[in-house]
C-alpha positions in Angstrom: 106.8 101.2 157.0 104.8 98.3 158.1 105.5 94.8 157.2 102.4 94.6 155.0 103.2 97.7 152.9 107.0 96.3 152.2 105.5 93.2 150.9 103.5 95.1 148.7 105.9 97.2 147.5 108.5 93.9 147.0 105.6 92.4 144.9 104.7 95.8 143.3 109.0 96.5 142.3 109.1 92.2 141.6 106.0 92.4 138.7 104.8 95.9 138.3 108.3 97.0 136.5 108.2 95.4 132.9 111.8 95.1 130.6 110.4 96.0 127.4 113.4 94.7 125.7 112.4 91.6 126.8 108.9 91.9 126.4 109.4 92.6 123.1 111.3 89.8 122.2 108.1 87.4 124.0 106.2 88.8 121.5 108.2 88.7 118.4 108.3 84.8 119.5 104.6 84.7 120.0 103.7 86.2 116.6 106.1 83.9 114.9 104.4 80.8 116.3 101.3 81.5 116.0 101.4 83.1 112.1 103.4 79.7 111.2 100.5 77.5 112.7 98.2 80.1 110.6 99.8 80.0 107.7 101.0 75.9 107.6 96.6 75.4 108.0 96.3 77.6 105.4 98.9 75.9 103.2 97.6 72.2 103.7 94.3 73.8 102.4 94.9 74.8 99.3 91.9 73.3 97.8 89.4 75.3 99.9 89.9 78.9 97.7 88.2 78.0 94.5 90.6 79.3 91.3 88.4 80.4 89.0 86.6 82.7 91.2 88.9 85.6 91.8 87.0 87.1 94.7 87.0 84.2 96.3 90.9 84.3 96.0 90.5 87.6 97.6 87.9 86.7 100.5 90.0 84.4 102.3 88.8 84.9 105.4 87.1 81.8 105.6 90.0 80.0 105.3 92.2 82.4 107.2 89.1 82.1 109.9 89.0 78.2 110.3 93.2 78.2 110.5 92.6 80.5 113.3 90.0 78.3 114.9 92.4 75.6 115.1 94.9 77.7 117.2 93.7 77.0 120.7 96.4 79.0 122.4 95.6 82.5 121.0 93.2 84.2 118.7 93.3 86.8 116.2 92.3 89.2 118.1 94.9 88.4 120.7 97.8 88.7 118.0 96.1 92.5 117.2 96.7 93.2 120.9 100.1 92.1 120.7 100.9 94.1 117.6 99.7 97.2 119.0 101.3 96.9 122.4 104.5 96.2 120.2 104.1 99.3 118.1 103.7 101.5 121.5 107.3 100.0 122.3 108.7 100.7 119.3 107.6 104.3 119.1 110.7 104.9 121.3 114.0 105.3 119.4 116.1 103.0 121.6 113.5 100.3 120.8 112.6 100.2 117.2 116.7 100.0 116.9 116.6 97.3 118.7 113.9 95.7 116.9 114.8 96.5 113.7 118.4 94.9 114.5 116.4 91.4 116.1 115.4 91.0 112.3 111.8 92.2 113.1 111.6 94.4 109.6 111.8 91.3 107.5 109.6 89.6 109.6 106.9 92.2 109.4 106.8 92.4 105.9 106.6 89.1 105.6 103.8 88.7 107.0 101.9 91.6 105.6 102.9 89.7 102.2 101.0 86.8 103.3 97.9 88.0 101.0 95.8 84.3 101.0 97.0 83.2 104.8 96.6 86.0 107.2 93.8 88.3 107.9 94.1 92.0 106.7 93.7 92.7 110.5 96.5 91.8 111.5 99.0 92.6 108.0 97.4 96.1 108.5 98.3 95.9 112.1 102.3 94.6 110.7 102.7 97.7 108.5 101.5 100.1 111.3 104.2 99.2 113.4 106.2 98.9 110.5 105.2 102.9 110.1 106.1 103.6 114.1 109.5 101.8 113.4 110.5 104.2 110.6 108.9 107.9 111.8 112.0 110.4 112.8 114.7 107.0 113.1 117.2 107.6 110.4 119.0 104.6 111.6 115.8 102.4 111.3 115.2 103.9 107.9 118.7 103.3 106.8 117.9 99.8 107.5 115.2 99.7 105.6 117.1 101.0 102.1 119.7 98.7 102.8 117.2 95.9 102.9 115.7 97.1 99.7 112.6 97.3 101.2 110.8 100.9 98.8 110.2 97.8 96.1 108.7 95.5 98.6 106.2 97.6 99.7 105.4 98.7 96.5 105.0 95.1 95.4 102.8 94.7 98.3 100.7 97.8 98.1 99.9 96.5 94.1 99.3 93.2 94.8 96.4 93.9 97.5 94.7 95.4 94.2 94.7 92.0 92.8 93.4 89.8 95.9 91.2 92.1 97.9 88.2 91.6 95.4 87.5 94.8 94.5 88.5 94.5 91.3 85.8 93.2 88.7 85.7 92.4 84.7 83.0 95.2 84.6 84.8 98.8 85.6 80.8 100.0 86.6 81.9 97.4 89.3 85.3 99.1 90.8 83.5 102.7 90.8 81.6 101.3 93.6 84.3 99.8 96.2 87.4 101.1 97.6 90.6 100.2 98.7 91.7 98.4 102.0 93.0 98.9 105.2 96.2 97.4 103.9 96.8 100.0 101.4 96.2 102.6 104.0 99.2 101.2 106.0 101.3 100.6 103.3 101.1 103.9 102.3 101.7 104.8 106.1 105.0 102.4 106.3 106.0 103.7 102.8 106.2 108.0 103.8 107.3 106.9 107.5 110.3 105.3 106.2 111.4 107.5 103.4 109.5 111.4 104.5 112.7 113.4 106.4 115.5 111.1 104.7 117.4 112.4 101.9 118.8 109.3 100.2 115.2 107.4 101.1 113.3 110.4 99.2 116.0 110.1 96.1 115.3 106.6 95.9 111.6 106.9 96.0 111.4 109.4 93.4 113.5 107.1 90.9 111.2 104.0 91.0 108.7 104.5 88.5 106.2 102.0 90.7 106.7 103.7 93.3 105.7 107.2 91.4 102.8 105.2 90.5 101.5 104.0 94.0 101.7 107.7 94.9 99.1 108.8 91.9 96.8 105.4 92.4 96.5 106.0 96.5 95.4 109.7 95.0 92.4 108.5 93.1 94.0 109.1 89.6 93.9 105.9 88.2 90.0 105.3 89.7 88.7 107.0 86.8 87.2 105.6 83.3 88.9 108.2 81.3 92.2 108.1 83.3 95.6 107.6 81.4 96.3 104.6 82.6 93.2 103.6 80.4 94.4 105.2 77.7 97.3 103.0 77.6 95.5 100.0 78.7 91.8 99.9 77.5 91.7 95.9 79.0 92.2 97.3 82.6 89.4 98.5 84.7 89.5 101.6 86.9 91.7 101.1 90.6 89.2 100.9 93.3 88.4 104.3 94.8 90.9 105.1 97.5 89.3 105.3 100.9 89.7 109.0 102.8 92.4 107.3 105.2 94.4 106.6 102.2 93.8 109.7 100.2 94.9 111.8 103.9 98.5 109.6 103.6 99.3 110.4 100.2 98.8 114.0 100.5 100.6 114.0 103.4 103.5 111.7 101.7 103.3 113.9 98.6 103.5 117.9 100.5 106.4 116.3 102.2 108.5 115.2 99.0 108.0 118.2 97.5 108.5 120.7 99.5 111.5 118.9 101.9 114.4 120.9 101.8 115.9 117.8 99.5 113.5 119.0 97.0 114.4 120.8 93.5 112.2 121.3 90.1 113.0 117.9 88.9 111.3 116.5 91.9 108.0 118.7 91.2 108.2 117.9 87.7 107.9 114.5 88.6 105.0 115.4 90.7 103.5 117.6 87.9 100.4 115.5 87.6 99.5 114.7 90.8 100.1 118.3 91.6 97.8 118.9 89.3 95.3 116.2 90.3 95.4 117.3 93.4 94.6 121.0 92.2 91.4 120.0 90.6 89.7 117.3 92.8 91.0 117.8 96.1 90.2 121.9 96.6 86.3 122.3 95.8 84.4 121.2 98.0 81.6 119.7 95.2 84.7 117.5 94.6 86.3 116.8 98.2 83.7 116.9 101.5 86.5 116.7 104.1 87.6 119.9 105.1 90.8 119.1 106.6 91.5 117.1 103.1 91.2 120.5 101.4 92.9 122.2 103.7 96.2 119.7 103.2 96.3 120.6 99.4 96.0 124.2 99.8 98.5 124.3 102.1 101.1 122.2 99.9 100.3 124.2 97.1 101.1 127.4 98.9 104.1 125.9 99.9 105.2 125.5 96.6 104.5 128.7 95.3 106.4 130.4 98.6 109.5 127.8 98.0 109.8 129.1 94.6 111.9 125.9 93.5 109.2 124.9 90.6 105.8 126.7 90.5 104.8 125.8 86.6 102.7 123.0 87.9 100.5 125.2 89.3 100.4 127.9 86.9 99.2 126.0 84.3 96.1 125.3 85.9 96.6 128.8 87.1 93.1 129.9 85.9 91.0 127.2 87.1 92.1 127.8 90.3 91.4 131.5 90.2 88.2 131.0 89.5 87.8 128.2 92.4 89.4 130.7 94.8 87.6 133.6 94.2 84.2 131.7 94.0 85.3 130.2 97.4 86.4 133.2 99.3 83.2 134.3 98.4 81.2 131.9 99.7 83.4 131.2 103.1 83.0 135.0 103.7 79.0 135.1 103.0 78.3 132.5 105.8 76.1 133.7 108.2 76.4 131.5 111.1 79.9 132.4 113.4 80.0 129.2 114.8 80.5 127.9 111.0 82.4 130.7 109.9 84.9 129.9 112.5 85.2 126.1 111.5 85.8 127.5 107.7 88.3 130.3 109.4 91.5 128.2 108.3 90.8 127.3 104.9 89.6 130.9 104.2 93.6 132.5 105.2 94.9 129.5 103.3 92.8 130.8 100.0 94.0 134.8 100.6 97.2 133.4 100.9 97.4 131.1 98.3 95.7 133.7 95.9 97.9 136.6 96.8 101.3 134.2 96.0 99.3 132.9 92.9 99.1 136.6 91.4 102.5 137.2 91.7 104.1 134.0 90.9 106.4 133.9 87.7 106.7 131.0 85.5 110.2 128.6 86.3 111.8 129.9 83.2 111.4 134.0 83.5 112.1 133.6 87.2 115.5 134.8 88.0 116.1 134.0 91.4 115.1 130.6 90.7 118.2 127.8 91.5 120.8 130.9 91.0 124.1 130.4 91.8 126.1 132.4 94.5 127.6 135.3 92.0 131.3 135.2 92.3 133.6 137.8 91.1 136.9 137.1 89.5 140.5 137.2 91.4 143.8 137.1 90.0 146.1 134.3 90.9 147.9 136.1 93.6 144.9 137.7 95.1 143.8 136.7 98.8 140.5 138.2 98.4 141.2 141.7 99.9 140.8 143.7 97.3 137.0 142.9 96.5 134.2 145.4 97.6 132.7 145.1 100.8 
């Protein structure tokens, strides 16, 4: 090897090889300065977000904008950089222990809490590693229940509602705008850290709020005749939920309810969002996206094949009859096979769905439903020997 190519290789082994461990820990400092400078400028302007307005309170960009300005060393889209080249560390196991035990879970939601001081960007960005830290690391989500951190994102998903500006004295308003990328990623963090974690998905399921961000990132509090108007005629519609965040919820609700943690109380719980789901997220007049529809038929299939609580379903048992037989119908009378194809899926999800549907029993007639192993009895001095085999 010539003298030239060990030199490069020196410099290649000397700068090329990164610690990540380290790196990570340069850009945990980084963030930390540079959101304090953010948010002391945004602090000693407290004057600059007029009260009475409350989209202005919402739309602080402009102030979050000028604090930004000020920070010669690094911009925002620099800090967006760093967050993503963080969450591709984290992604490894190893890593996101080691982050999570640097403090770095606090420390994210934090600043994604920073509602008035820091741009959506980059609190969206902080709940998307936040997500990566949690998916398939029990010890990270352990952590995170130990932390109490279910009520802080719920607290944080809600309170977007109430700064982002889409919410308006006139509901004709809200029909109109939809929800941010903020709630997307908290609904993201949220089902990373508790999906696949038995205590997480107990916990969950017993906060009432959180039961409630699950049915408003569905889309059923962003109707006029909702229930939650019922209750509270003074409170305008939610925004609409963007697809994103309508994708994550479905996704976060098939996996409560059919985990293997599952039982009927947990559907019963879910009863009206199973049945939300049911109506305005399987016709396509009602839900465009394909893959959207797909995601509910497939959790509802699930639920009939798991057999742990299917009365959800059948009571809206003949709407969706009539839905499926109307849409076999029509995926089967396409013409073109190019388009037939791209229907193909959601076509065996329907024959399969329809075909559990007709024979499904209702919870309370079905005898196989959480029954107990049969055990015969045994005298006190019997070892068992004498029962049939």
């Amino acid at each position: 090897m010539s003298e030239e190519d060990k030199k490069f290789l020196e410099e290649v082994m000397k700068h090329g090889i990164i610690d990540e461990g380290e790196r990570m820990k340069t850009i945990l400092n980084t963030l930390v300065q540079y959101l304090d400078g953010i948010k002391e400028k945004a602090d000693e302007q407290p004057k600059a977000i007029p009260e009475k307005d409350p989209v202005s309170v919402g739309s602080s960009s402009s102030t979050v904008a000028a604090a930004a300005s000020s920070c010669d060393a690094i911009s925002v889209d620099d800090i967006e950089t760093l967050l993503c080249e963080l969450r591709d560390i984290v992604e490894q196991i190893d890593y996101a222990r080691s982050f999570a035990a640097m403090g770095g879970i606090p420390f994210l939601i934090g600043c994604a809490s920073q509602v008035t001081s820091f741009p959506q960007s980059i609190r969206a960005a902080c709940l998307a590693v936040l997500a990566t830290l949690n998916q398939n690391n029990p010890a990270v989500q352990y952590t995170m229940l130990e932390q109490g951190n279910i009520p802080k994102l719920v607290d944080l998903y809600f309170s977007e509602y109430l700064v982002s500006g889409n919410q308006s004295s006139n509901a004709s308003d809200t029909t109109t705008t939809t929800t941010t990328a903020v709630h997307a990623a908290a609904m993201q963090a949220m089902s990373s850290s508790v999906r696949n974690h038995d205590m997480a998905e107990k916990i969950f399921c017993m906060n009432q709020e959180a039961v409630k961000m699950m049915e408003s990132a569905l889309g059923m509090y962003s109707h006029s005749d909702s229930t939650m108007q019922q209750q509270q005629q003074s409170q305008p519609p939610l925004p609409v939920p963007t697809n994103a965040l309508k994708r994550k919820a479905l996704f976060f609700l098939q996996a409560l309810v059919t985990s293997d943690s599952s039982d009927a109380s947990r559907i019963s719980l879910f009863q009206r969002a199973i049945q939300y789901v049911s109506h305005w997220y399987m016709d396509p007049n009602l839900q465009s996206h394909a893959d959207i529809r797909e995601m509910a038929l497939s959790m509802l299939t699930r639920i009939l094949q798991q057999k742990k609580s299917v009365n959800a379903i059948l009571d809206v048992k003949s709407y969706l009859v009539d839905l499926g037989v109307k849409r076999i119908q029509e995926i089967r009378a396409l013409d073109e096979e190019e388009e037939k194809e791209r229907m193909r899926e959601e076509l065996e999800l329907w024959e399969l769905f329809m075909s559990l549907l007709a024979t499904a029993v209702r919870d309370e007639v079905n005898p196989n439903r959480d029954a107990e192993v049969l055990r015969l009895p045994m005298k006190n001095d019997d070892k068992g020997d004498t029962l049939p085999q």
